[in-house]
C-alpha positions in Angstrom: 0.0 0.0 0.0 1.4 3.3 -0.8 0.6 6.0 1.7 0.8 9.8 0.5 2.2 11.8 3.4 3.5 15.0 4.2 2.6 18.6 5.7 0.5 21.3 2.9 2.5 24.6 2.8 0.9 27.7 3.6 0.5 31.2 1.7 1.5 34.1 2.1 2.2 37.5 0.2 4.5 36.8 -2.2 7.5 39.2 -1.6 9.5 41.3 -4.3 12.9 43.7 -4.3 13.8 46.2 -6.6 17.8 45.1 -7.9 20.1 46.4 -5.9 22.1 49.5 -7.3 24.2 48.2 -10.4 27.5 49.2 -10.5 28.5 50.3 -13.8 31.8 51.0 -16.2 32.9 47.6 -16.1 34.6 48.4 -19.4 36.9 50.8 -17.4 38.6 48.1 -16.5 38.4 45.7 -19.3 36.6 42.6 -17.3 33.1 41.8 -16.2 33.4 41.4 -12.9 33.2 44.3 -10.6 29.0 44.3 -10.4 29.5 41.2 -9.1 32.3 41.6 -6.7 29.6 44.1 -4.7 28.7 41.0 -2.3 32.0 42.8 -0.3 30.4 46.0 0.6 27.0 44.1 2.1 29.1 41.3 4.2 27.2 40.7 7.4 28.9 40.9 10.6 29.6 37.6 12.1 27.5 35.8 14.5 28.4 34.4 18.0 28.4 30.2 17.7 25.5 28.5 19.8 27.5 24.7 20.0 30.2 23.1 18.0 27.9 22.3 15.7 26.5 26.3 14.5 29.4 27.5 12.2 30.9 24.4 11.5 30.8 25.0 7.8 33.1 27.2 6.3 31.9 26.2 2.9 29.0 24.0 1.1 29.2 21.8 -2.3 25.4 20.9 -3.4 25.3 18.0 -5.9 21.7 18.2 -8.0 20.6 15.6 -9.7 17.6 17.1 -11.6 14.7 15.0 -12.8 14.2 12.9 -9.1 16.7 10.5 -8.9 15.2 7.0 -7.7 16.1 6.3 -3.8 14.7 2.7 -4.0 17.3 1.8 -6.7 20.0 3.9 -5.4 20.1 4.9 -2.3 16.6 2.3 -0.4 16.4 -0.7 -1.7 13.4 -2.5 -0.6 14.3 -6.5 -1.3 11.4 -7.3 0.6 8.8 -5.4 -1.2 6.3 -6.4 -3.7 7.9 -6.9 -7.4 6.8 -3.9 -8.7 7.5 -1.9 -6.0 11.1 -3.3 -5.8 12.4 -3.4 -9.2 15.4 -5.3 -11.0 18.8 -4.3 -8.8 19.6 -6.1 -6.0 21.1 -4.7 -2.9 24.5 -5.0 -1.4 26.1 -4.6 1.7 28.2 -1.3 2.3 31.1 -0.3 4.8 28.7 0.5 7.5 27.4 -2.8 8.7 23.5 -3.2 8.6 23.2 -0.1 5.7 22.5 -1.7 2.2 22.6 0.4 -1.1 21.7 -0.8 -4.6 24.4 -2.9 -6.5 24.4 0.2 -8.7 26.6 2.2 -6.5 29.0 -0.1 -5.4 32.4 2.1 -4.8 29.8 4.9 -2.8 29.2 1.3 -0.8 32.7 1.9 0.5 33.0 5.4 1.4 29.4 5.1 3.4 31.2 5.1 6.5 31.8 9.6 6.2 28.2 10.0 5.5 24.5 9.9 6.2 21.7 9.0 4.6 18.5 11.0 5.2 15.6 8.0 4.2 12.9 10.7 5.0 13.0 13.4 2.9 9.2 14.3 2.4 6.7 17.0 1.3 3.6 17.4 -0.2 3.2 19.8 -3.2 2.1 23.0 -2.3 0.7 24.3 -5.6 1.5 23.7 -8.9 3.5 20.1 -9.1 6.8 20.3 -11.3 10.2 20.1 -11.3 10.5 24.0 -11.6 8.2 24.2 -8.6 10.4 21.8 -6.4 13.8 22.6 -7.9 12.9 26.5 -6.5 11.9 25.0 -3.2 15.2 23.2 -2.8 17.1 26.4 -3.7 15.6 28.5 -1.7 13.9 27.1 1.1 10.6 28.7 0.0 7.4 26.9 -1.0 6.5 27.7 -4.6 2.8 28.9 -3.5 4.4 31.7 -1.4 5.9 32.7 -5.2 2.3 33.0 -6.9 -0.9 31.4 -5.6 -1.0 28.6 -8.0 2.6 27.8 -7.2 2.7 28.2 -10.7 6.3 29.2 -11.7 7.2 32.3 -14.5 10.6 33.0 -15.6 13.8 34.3 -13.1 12.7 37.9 -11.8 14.4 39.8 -9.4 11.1 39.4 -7.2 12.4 36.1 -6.5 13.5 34.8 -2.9 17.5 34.1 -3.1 18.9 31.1 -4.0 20.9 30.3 -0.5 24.2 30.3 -2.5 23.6 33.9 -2.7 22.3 34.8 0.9 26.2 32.9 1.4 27.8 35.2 -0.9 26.0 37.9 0.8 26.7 36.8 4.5 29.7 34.8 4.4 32.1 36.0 1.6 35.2 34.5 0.7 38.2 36.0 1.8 40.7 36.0 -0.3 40.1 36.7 -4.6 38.3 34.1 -5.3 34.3 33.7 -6.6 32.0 33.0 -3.6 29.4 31.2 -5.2 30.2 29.5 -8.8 27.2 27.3 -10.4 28.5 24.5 -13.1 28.1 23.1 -16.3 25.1 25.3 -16.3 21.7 26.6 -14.7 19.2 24.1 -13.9 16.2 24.4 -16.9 12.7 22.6 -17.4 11.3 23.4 -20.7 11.7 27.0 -21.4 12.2 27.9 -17.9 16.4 28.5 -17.3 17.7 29.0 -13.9 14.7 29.7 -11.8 15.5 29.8 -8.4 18.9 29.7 -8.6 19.8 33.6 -8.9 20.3 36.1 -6.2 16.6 37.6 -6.5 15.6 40.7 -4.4 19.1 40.6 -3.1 20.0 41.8 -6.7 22.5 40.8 -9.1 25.7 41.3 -7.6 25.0 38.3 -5.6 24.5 35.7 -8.3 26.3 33.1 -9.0 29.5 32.7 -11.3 27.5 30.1 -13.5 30.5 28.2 -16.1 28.8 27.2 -19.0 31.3 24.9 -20.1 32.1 21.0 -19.5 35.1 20.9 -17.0 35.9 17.6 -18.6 36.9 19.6 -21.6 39.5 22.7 -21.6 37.9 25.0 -19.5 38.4 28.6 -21.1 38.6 32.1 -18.5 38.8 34.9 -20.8 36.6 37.0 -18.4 39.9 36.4 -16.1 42.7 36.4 -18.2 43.9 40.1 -18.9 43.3 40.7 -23.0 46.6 41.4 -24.6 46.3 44.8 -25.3 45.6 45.3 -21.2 49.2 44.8 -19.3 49.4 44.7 -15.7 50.5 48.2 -15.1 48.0 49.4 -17.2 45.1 47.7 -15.8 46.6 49.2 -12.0 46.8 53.1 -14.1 42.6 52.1 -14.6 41.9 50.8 -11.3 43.7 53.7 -9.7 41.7 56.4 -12.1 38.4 54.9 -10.6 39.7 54.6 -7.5 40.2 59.1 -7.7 37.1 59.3 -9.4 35.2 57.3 -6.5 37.3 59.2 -3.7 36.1 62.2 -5.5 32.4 61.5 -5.3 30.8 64.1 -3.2 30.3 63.0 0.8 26.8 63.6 -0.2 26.5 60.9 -2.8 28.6 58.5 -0.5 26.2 58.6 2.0 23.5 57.9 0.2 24.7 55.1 -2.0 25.2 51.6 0.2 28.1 50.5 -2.4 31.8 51.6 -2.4 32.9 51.3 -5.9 36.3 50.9 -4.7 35.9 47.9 -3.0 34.4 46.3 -6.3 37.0 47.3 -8.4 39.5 46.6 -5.9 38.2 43.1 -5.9 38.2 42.6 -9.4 41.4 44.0 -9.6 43.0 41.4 -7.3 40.7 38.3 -9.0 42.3 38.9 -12.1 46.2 40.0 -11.1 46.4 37.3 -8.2 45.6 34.0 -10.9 43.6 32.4 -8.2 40.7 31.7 -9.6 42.1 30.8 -13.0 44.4 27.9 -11.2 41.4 26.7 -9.3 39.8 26.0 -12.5 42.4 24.5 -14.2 41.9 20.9 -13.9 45.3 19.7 -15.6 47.1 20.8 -12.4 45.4 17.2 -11.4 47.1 13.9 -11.5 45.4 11.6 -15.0 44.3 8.9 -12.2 43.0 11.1 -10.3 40.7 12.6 -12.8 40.5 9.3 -14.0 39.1 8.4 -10.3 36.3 10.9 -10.4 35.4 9.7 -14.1 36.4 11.7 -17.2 32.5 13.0 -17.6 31.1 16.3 -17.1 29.6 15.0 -13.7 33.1 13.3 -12.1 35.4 16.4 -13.2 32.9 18.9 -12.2 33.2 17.2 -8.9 36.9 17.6 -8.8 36.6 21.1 -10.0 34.5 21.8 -6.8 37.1 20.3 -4.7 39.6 22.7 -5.9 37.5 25.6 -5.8 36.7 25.1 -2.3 40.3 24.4 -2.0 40.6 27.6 -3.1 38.3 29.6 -0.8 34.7 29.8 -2.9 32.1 29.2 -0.4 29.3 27.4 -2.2 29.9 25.3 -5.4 26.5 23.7 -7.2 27.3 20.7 -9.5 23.9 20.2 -11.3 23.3 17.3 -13.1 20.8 19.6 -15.4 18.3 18.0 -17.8 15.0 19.0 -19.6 11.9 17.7 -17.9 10.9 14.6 -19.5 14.1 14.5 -21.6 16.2 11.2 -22.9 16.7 9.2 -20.0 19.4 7.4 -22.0 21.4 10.7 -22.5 21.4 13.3 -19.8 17.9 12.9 -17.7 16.9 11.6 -14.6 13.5 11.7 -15.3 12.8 8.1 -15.7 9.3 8.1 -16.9 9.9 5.6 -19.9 13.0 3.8 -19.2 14.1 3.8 -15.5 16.2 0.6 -15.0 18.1 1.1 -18.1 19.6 4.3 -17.9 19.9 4.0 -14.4 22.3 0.9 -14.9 24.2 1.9 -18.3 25.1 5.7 -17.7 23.1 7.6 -14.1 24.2 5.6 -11.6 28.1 4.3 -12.7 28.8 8.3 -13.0 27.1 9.1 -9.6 28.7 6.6 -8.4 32.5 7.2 -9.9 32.0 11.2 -8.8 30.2 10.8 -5.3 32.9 8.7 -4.1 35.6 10.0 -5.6 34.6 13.6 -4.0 34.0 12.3 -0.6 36.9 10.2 -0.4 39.3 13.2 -1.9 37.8 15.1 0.8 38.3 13.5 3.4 42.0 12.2 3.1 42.7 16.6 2.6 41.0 17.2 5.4 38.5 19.5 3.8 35.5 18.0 5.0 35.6 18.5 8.5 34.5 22.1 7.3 32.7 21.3 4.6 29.3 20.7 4.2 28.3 18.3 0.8 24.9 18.1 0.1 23.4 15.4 -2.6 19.8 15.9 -3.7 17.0 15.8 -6.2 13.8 17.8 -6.2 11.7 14.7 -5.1 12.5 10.5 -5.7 10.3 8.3 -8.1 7.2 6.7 -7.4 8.2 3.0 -5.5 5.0 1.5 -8.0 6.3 0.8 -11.1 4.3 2.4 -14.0 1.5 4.4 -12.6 1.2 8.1 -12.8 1.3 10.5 -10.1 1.4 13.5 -11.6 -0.2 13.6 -14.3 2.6 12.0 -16.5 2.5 9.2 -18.9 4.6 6.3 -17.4 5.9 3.2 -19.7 5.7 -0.3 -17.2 9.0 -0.1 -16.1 8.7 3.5 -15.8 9.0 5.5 -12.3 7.1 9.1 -11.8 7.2 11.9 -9.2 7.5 10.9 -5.9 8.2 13.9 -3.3 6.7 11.8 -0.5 9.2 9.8 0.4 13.1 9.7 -1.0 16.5 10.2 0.4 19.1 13.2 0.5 23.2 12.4 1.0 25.0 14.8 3.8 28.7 14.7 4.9 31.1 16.8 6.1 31.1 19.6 8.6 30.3 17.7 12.1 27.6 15.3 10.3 27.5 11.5 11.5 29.7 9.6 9.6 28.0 6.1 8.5 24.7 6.9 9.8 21.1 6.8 8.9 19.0 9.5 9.6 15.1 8.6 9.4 13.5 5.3 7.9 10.9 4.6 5.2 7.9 2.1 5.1 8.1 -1.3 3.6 7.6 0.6 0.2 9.4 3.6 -0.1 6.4 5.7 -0.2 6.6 7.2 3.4 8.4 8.0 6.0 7.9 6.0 9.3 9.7 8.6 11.3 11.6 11.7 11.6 10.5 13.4 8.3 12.4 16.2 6.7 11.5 18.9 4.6 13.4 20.1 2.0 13.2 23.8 3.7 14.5 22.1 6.9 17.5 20.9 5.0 18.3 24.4 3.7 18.2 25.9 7.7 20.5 22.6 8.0 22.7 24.4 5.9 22.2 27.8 6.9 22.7 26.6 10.4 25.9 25.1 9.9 27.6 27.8 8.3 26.7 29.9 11.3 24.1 31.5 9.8 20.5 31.6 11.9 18.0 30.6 9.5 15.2 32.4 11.0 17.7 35.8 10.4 15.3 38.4 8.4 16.1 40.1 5.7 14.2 43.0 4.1 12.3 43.8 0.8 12.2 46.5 -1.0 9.0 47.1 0.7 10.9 46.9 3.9 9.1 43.6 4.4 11.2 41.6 7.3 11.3 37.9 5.6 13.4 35.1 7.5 16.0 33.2 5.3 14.4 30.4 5.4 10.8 29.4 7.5 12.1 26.4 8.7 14.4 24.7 11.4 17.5 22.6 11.1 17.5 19.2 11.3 20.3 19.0 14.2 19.6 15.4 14.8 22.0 15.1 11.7 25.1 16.1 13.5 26.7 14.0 15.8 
């Protein structure tokens, strides 16, 4: 029997900001980076730690799988369940003993000793159900009915509530020249939609992400921070230092009552592009062949690796999304397995989750960077444990799985998180919890909380609405 569970968001006014002043001229200095340097000038103040679990996390990497990848064939196998509730893998034992996984992730079966496995995420759809809808939720810890009373979803617009990479960017900022929040291969997109909730919102553009657009399993090119040829060093310094006298000439007036220092952007764009720190981060041949060869020479594996180093680097939240088209090929890229689930999962999904994942964790751990680390893996919902019925609307082939956002299971390490634990348990089908359900807004004040951040903390429209960061409360039964 499959139970629907779950708690119904509620509504409110959806909220809306006017962008944030934008910081022009970037031409002056030959780049494109200085508007988005301007998370400097807001930095919050720091906040005094509650336990030795607040402020843990100096830094988060968030691997999405879009689509709804299947917890019962990767991460809950249900051997004992009905056959089409259980499906074709098998499960097999893993380094923790008692925790199974399915024979499709059988090197993650070795590193499950550094992390836990939340077998509760749950919600029920509050408005519109879609990936668009759920992906926003994850992002930003908001329900999509408190977006527009359908929880219908339009386009990006700067009325949007932040994406919590940016509220990092905003509250946590890197210190030394280096991108605090960089998004990679690209935005996450169903249909025509592109990158909705994962943008900086009313907090305005200078506190979105660096989003890559290229395949770090390919040469990864930086001309936005490589100097052009006709620009030399000193020159570049005789620019900075010419809008550095035109800024300190601004009357005291105009300072006042601007909330940016132009200075400080240019300053920091200045040093991004001299200091070569961000262009070594990205440069992935710095890597030993069997070590890229460990993570998997796909866009997934070495956008993994490329996380590592960034953090290694001192970016504070890296996003590897594993982006799709709703309802695309399942044999190419998606994840949505409404037509072929066991399949794709078996020939291409799970081998490169698999060879990535455990790569990642395992790098992290033996460099020590996930003690302050926090590494999230998550879809917007799982798949439906009955084989081939809709539950969403969706046309489903027999050995097809559909939306499930009931029951499914999340991946957390790092950052004071119980190493080879379970966190919750699901029913004898996958379809609900039977205890200690989590929301996906509970995980994003997880995240908040551990980077020292209080996730009930307001922040203010443009109307001068107070709005806390995220309406939820942290799920401290993670840590250990």
């Amino acid at each position: 029997m499959l139970h629907v569970p779950g708690k119904t968001g509620c509504t409110c006014d959806g909220i809306s900001r006017r962008e944030l002043l934008h910081v022009g001229g970037a031409a002056l200095l030959g780049l494109n980076l200085p508007e988005f340097l301007s998370w400097k000038a807001q930095a919050a103040g720091t906040v005094e730690p509650k336990n030795k679990v607040f402020g843990a996390a100096k830094s988060v990497i968030l691997l999405f799988l879009q689509g709804g990848p299947s917890h019962i064939d990767i991460w809950d196998p249900k051997p004992e369940g009905p056959s089409n509730v259980r499906g074709e893998f098998k499960p097999i034992p893993t380094k923790v003993a008692g925790v199974q996984v399915s024979e499709t992730m059988p090197l993650l079966a070795g590193q499950m000793d550094k992390v836990t496995l939340i077998r509760s995420m749950s919600y029920t759809p509050a408005g519109l159900f879609n990936h668009t809808a759920a992906i926003y939720q994850m992002m930003t810890g908001w329900t999509p009915d408190r977006v527009s009373p359908s929880g219908q979803l339009e386009p990006p617009s700067p009325r949007d509530f932040p994406h919590m990479g940016c509220q990092m960017a905003r509250l946590r900022p890197p210190e030394t020249p280096i991108f605090p929040f960089v998004e990679m291969p690209r935005p996450l997109q169903e249909s025509n939609v592109i990158g909705k909730g994962g943008a900086a919102g009313f907090l305005g553009k200078a506190f979105d992400p660096y989003r890559l657009y290229q395949d770090p399993n390919k040469q990864v090119k930086l001309d936005d921070l490589t100097l052009r040829s006709e620009v030399t060093p000193d020159r570049l310094k005789d620019r900075y230092l010419l809008r550095q006298g035109i800024n300190e000439s601004m009357k005291d007036l105009d300072k006042a009552v601007s909330s940016y220092a132009l200075n400080d952007y240019y300053e920091k764009a200045y040093d991004l592009v001299l200091s070569g720190k961000a262009r070594q981060a990205f440069d992935l041949s710095l890597e030993p062949d069997a070590l890229r060869a460990r993570y998997g020479r796909t866009t997934f594996g070495q956008s993994c690796l490329l996380a590592r180093r960034l953090i290694e680097a001192g970016t504070r939240f890296v996003q590897v999304n594993w982006p799709a088209v709703a309802n695309g090929n399942p044999e190419v890229d998606s994840w949505d397995t409404h037509f072929a689930n066991f399949g794709p999962l078996k020939n291409l999904h799970c081998p490169v989750l698999d060879k990535g994942l455990s790569a990642l964790i395992e790098d992290m751990d033996q460099r020590g960077l996930l003690a302050e680390t926090l590494v999230v893996v998550t879809g917007e919902f799982g798949r439906s444990p009955r084989l081939g019925v809709s539950t969403s609307g969706n046309v489903n082939s027999p050995d097809g799985r559909d939306h499930w956002p009931y029951c499914y299971t999340a991946v957390v390490a790092g950052a004071g998180v119980r190493r080879g634990a379970l966190y919750g348990e699901s029913d004898e089908t996958a379809s609900a919890p039977k205890n200690t359900p989590v929301h996906p807004t509970e995980l994003v004040a997880t995240v908040y909380y551990a980077l020292g951040i209080q996730p009930e903390m307001e922040v203010l429209n443009d109307l001068k609405q107070p709005r806390p960061l995220v309406d939820a409360k942290p799920v401290l039964g993670l840590f250990g």
